[in-house]
C-alpha positions as CSV (number, residue, x, y, z in Angstrom):
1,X,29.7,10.0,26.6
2,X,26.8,10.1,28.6
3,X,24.8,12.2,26.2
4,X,25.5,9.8,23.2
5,X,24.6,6.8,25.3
6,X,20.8,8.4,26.1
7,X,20.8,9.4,22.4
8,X,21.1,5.7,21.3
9,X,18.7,4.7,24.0
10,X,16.3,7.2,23.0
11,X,16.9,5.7,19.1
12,X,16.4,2.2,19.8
13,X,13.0,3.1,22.3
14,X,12.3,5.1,19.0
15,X,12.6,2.3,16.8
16,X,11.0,-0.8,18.4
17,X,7.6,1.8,18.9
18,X,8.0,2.5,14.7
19,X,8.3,-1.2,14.3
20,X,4.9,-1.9,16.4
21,X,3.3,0.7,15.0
22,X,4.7,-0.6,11.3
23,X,3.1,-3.9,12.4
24,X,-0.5,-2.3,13.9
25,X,-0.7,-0.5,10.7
26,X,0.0,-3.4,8.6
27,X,-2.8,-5.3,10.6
28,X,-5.1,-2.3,9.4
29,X,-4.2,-2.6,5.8
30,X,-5.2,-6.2,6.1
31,X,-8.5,-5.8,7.9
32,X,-9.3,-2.9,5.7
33,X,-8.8,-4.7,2.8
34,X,-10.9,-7.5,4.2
35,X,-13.9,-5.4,4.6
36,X,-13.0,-3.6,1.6
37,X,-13.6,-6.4,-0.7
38,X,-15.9,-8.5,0.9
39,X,-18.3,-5.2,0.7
40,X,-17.6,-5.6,-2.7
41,X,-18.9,-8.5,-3.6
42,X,-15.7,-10.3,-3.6
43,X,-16.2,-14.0,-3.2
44,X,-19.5,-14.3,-2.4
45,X,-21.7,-16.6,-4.0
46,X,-22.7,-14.9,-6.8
47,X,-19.6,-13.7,-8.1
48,X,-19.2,-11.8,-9.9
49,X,-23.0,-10.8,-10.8
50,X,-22.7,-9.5,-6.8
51,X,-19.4,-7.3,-7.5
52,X,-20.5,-4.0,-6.4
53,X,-22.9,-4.9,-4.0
54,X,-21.8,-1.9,-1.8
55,X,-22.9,0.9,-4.3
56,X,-26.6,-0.7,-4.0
57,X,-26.3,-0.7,0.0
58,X,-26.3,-4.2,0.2
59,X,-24.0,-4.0,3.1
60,X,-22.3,-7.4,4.8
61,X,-24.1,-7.9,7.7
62,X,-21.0,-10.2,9.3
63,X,-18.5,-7.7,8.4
64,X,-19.3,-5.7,11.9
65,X,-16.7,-7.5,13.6
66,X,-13.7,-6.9,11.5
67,X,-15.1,-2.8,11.4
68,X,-14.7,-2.8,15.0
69,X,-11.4,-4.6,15.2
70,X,-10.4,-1.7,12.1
71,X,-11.7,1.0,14.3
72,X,-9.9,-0.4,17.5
73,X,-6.6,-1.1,15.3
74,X,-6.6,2.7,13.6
75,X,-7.1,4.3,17.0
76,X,-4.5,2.3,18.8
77,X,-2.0,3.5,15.6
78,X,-2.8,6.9,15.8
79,X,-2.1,6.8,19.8
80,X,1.0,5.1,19.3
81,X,2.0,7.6,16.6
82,X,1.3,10.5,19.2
83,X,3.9,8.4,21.3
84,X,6.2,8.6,18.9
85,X,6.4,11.7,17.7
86,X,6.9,13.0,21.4
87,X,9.7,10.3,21.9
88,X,11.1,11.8,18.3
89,X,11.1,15.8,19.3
90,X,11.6,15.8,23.0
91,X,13.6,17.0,24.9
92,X,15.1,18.1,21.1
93,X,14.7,16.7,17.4
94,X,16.6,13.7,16.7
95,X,17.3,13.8,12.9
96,X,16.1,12.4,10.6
97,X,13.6,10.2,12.6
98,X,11.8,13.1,14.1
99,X,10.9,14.2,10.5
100,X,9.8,11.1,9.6
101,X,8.0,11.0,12.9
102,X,6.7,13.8,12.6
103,X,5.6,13.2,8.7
104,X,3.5,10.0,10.1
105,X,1.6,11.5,12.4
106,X,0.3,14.2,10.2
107,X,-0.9,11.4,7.4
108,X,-2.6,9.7,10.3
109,X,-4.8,12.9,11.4
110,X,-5.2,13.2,7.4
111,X,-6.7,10.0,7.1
112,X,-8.5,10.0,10.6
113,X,-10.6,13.4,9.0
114,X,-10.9,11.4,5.5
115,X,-12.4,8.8,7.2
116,X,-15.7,10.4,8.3
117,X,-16.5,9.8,5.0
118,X,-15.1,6.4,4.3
119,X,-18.8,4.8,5.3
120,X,-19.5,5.6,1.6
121,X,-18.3,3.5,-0.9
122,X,-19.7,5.7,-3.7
123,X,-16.7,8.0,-2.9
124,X,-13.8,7.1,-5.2
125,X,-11.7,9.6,-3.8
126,X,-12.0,8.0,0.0
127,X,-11.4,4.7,-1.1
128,X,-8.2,5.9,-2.7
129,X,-6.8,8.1,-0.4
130,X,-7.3,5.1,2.1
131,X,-6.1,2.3,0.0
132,X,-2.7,4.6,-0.3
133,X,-2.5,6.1,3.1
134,X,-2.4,3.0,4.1
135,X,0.3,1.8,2.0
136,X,2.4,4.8,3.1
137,X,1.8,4.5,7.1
138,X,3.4,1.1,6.4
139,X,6.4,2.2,4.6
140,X,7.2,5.2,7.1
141,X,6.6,3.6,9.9
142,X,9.0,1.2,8.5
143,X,11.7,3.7,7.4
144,X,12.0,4.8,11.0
145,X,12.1,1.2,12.4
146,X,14.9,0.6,10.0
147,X,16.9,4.3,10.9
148,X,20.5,3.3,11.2
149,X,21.8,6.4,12.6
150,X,24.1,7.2,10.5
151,X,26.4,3.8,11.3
152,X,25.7,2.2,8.1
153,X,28.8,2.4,5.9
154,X,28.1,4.2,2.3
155,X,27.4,2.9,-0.5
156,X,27.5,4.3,-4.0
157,X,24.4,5.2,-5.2
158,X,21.7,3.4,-7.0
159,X,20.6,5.4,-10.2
160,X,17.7,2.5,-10.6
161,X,15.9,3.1,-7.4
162,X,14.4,6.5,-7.9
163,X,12.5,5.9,-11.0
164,X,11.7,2.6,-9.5
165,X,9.8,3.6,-6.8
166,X,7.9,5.8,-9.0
167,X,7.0,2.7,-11.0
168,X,5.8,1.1,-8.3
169,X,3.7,4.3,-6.9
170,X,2.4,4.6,-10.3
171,X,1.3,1.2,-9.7
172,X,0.2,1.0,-6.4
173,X,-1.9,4.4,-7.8
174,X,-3.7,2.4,-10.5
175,X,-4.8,-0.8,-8.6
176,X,-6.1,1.6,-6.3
177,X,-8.0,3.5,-8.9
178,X,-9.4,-0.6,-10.3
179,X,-10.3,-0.6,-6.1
180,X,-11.8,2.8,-5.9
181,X,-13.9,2.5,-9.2
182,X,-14.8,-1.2,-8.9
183,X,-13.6,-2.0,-12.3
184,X,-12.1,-5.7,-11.0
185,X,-14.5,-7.1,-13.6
186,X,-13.7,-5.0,-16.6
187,X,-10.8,-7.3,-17.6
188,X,-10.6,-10.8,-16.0
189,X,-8.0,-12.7,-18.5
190,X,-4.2,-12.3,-19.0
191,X,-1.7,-11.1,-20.4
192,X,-4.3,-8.4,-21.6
193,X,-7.8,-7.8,-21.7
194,X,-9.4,-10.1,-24.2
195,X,-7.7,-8.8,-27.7
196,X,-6.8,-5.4,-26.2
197,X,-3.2,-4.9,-25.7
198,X,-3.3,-1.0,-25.2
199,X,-5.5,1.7,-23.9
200,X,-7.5,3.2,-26.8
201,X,-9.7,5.2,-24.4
202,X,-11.8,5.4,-21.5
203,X,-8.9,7.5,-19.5
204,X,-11.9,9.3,-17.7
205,X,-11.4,6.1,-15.6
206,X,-8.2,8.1,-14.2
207,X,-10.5,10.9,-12.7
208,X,-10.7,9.6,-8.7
209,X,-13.1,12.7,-8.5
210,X,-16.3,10.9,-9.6
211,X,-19.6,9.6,-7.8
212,X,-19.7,6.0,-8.5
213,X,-23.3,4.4,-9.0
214,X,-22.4,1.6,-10.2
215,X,-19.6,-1.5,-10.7
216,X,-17.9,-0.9,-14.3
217,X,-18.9,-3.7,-16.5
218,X,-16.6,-6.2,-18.4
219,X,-15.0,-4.6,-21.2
220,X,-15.8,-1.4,-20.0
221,X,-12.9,1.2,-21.7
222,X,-12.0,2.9,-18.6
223,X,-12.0,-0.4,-16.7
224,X,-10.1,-2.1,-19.4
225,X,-7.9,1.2,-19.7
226,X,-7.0,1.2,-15.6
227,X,-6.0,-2.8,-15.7
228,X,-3.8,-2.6,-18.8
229,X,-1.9,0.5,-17.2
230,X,-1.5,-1.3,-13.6
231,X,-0.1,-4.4,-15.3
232,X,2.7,-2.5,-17.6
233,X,3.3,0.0,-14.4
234,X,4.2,-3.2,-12.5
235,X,5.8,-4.8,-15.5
236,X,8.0,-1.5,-15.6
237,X,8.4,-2.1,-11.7
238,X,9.6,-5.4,-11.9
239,X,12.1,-4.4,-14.2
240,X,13.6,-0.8,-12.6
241,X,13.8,-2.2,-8.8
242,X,14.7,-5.5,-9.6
243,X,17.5,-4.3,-11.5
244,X,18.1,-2.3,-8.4
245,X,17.9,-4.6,-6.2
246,X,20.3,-6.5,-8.1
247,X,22.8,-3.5,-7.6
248,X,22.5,-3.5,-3.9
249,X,22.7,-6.9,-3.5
250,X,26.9,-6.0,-4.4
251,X,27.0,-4.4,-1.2
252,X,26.6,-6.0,2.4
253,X,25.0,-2.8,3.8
254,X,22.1,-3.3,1.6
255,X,22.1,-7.1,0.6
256,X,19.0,-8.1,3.6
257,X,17.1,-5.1,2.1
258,X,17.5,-6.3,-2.0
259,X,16.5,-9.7,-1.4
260,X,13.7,-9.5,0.8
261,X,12.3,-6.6,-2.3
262,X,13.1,-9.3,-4.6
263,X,11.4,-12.2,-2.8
264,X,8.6,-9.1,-2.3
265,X,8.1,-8.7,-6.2
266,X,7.8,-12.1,-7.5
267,X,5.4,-13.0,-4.4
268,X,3.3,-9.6,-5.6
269,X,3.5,-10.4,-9.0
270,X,2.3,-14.4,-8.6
271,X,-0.6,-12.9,-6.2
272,X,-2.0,-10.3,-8.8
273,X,-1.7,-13.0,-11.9
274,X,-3.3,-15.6,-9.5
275,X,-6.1,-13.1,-8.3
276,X,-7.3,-12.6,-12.1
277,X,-6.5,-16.1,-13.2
278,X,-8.6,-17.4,-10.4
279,X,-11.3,-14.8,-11.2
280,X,-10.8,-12.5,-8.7
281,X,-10.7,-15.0,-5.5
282,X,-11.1,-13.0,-1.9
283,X,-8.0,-13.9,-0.1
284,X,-5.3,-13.9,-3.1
285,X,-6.9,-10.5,-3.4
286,X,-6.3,-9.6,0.3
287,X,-2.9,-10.9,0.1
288,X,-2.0,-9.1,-3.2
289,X,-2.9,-5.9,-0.8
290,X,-1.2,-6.5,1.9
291,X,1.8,-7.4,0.0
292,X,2.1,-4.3,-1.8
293,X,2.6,-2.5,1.7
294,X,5.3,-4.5,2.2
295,X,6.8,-4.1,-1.3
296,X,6.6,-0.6,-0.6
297,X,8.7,-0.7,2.7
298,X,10.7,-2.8,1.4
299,X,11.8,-0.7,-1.7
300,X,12.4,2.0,0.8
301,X,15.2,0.0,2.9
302,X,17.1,0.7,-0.2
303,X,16.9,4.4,0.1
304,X,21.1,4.4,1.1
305,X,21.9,3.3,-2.0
């Protein structure tokens, strides 16, 4: 008895340092997308003539703030994800949260090397890996937060939510690309990009291994190319987890969990139609970032089903 009440001590200590560390590294996602864009060009008052003002070094001097608070907020999750881990092994693995645990802290000391190098905006590569490390911190953090310990009754499973997340990684993994190769401008009308409904080229765009030099221009193939993919990846997302979120929301266990991933896809889908209609304004922008960590820890609350 007295070995199963220190375990669900332990769990609970566990879980409320996952969910501050879930809500430290959502405060990073939002600060980094902050500087991320406004380095960009993104708003300023020559938009969009100023959109990858970075690649020329034509820094933001007022951004030195919001680096610091980054700096400050990525150290303090790393720390806490030391914690954590130590709380998840010692004095012996508690399954499956030590994994996860475990799992977190490695991404972390990934993207802590990744970013010495993150200074450079030139590097498509960085800005990718960071744009989706981030994303994920947020969703494992969140899966351990969430850990039920086994008391959750089962629940038949979900056939939708597999191939939805990958729609939604697929996603996530193209507006990081439009991010990472500063194509924003390429296509900045809707449903498609001016008469173009489909790729007909320019998938060099989908090499993250490039030196950029420059801001891809409107109409650019490969800019044109990554938007129209993004837009039918998350049209493709929309339709695979909301139809499984419609599934779970048959079962009590899983009902919280489908309709805050519903609420989370139509508020993701209004910010990125919004953020192109309005031509590309900073905070919808911002938002449709920060969003997408959430829609990704949210789709993961359904992993029972």
């Amino acid at each position: 008895m007295t070995n199963q009440y220190d375990t669900a001590k332990r769990l609970r200590r566990i879980k409320w340092l996952a969910l501050a560390l879930c809500v430290l590294s959502l405060l990073v996602v939002f600060i980094s997308a902050y500087v991320r864009l406004a380095t960009a060009g993104y708003g300023c008052a020559d938009w969009p003539a100023c959109y990858g003002q970075s690649l020329a070094d034509k820094l933001n001097v007022h951004l030195g703030f919001a680096r610091v608070l980054h700096r400050i907020g990525a150290s303090s999750s790393l720390l806490l994800a030391f914690v954590l881990a130590w709380q998840a092994l010692q004095p012996q693995p508690l399954q499956p949260v030590s994994r996860r645990a475990t799992t977190l802290l490695v991404l972390m000391l990934f993207l802590a090397a990744v970013g010495l190098w993150s200074s450079d905006p030139h590097r498509s590569l960085v800005t990718l890996i960071n744009i989706l490390g981030g994303l994920a911190l947020v969703s494992l953090a969140w899966q351990i937060a969430s850990a039920d310990g086994g008391k959750a009754p089962p629940v038949p499973r979900n056939v939708l939510l597999l191939p939805g997340r990958l729609a939604l990684l697929a996603t996530m993994l193209m507006g990081g690309l439009i991010g990472a190769r500063y194509a924003a401008t390429s296509c900045m009308s809707l449903p498609v990009c001016g008469e173009v409904a489909w790729p007909s080229g320019g998938f060099a765009a989908l090499n993250p291994f490039v030196v950029i030099t420059a801001a891809l221009p409107a109409g650019d193939a490969g800019g044109v190319t990554l938007h129209l993919l993004h837009r039918y990846a998350a049209l493709l997302t929309l339709l695979l987890l909301g139809g499984a979120a419609h599934v779970s929301m048959r079962y009590p266990a899983t009902r919280k969990a489908a309709i805050a991933l519903l609420l989370l896809l139509a508020v993701e889908l209004a910010l990125g139609a919004l953020t192109v209609a309005t031509g590309f304004g900073f905070w919808l922008a911002v938002g449709h970032s920060v969003t997408a960590a959430l829609l990704l820890a949210a789709a993961t609350s359904l992993r029972r089903t």
